[in-house]
C-alpha positions as CSV (number, residue, x, y, z in Angstrom):
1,X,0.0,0.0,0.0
2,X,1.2,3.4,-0.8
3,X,1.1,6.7,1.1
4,X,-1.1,9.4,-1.0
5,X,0.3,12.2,1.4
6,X,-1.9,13.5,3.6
7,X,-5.7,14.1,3.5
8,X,-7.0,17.3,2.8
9,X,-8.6,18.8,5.7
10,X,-11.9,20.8,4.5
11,X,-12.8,22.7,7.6
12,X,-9.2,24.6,7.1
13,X,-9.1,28.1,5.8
14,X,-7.3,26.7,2.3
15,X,-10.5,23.8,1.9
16,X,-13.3,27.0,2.5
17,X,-11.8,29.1,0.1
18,X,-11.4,26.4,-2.4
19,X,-14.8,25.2,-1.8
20,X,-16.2,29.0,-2.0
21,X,-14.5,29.1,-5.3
22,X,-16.3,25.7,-6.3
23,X,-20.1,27.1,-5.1
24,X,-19.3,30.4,-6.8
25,X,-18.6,29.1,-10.2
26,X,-21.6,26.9,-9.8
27,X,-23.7,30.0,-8.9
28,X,-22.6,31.6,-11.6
29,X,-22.9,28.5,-14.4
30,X,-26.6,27.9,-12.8
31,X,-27.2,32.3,-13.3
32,X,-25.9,31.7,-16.6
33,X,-28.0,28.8,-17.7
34,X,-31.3,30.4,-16.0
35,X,-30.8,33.8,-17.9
36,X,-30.5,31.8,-20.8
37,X,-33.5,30.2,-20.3
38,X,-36.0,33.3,-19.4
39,X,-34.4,35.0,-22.3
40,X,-35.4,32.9,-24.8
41,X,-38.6,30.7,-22.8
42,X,-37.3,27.5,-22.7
43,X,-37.3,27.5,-26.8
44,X,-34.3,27.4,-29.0
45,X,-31.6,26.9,-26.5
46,X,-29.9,24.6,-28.9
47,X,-29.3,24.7,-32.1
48,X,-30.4,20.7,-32.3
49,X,-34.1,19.6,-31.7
50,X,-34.1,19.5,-27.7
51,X,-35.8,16.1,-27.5
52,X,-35.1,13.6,-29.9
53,X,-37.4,10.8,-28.5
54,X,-40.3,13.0,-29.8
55,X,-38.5,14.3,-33.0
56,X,-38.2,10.5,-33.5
57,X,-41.5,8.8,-32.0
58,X,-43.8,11.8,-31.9
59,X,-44.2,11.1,-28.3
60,X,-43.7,13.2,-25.2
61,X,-41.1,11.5,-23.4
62,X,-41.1,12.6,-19.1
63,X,-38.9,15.8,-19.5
64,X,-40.4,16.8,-22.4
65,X,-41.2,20.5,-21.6
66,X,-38.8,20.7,-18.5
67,X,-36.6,23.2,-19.9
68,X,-39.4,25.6,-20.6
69,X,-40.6,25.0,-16.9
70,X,-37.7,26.0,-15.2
71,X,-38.1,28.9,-18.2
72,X,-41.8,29.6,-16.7
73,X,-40.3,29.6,-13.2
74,X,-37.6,32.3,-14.1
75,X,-40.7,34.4,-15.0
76,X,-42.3,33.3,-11.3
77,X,-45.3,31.6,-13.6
78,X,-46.0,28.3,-11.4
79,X,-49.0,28.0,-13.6
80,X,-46.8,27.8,-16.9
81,X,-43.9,25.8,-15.2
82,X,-47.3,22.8,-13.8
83,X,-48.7,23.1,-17.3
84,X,-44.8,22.5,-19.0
85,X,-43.4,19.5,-17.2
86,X,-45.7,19.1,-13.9
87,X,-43.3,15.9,-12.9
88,X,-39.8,17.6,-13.4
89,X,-41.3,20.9,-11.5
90,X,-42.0,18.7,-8.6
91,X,-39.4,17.0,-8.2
92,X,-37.0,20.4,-8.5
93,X,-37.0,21.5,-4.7
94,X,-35.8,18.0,-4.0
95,X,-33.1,18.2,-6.7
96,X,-32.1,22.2,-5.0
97,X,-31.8,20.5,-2.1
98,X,-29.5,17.8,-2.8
99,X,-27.2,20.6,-4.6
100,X,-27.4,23.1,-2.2
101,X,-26.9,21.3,1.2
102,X,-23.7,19.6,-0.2
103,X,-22.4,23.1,-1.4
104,X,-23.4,24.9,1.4
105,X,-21.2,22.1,3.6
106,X,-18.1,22.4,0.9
107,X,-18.7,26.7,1.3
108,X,-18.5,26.3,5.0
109,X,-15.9,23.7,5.2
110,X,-17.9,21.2,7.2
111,X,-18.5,17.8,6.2
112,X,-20.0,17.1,3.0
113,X,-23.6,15.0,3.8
114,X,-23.6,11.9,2.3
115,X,-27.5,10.3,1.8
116,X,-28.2,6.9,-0.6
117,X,-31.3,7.1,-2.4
118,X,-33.3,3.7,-1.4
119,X,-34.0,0.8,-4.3
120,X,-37.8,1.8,-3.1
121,X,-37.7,5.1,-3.9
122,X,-36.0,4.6,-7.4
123,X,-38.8,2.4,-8.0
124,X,-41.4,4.4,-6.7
125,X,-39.8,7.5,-9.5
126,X,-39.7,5.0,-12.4
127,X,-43.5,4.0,-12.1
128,X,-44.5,7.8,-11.4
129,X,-42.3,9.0,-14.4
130,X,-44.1,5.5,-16.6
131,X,-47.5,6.4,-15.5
132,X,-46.4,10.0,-16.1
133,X,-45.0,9.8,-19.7
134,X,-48.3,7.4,-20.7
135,X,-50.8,9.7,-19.5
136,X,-49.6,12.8,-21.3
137,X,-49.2,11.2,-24.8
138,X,-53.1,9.3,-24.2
139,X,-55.6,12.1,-25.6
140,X,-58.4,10.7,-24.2
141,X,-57.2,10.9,-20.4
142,X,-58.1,13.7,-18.8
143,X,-55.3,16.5,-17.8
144,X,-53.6,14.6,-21.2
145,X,-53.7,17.5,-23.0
146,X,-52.8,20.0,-20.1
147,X,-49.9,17.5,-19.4
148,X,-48.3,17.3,-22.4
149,X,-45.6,20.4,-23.4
């Protein structure tokens, strides 16, 4: 076994800094990809079609729509962002707050949380984002047509 050196201690004023630089260039990526988006809705962010299970199968796959909901919540339209992608909109506090807590643990120099998401719960996500993706591309549901992009 060989000796790395020695482990880098994060609560030191060298690991905050570092980690301060780390959250402040993902603050500023994240600024820069959300101005993006309200400036141009959501639409023609790329210069490729956005989804290409639907350019392919005509179908609304589960983020279809989810890049003009976090559009419609630049724009503090709730309504719009539901109406877009309501799955994906859901599910975005939980994915803030699996980014922030780490980041705010790295900015601080404490102890980066660690949490394992269960077999359960990945399970539980598939069959909400299968019923999800089924209901918005059957007309005849009801909500189908509010649920799809």
């Amino acid at each position: 076994m060989t000796d790395t050196g020695p482990v880098p201690d994060h609560r030191s004023a060298g690991g905050r800094a570092r980690g301060l630089v780390v959250v402040g260039v993902g603050a500023g990526s994240l600024a820069a990809v959300l101005a993006r988006l309200h400036a141009t809705r959501g639409y023609d962010v790329l210069p490729v079609s956005l989804c290409p299970v639907h350019a392919v199968t005509g179908f609304w796959c589960p983020v279809c729509g989810s890049l003009r909901a976090v559009a419609s919540l630049t724009r503090l339209d709730v309504a719009g962002a539901l109406s877009s992608n309501l799955l994906v909109t859901a599910l975005l506090p939980l994915l803030a707050l699996s980014v922030l807590g780490p980041a705010a643990a790295s900015a601080t120099g404490r102890p980066v949380p660690t949490f394992a998401v269960g077999n359960r719960t990945w399970v539980v996500l598939g069959v909400a984002f299968g019923i999800f993706t089924v209901w918005r591309n059957l007309p005849g549901l009801p909500l189908s047509g509010w649920l799809a992009p």
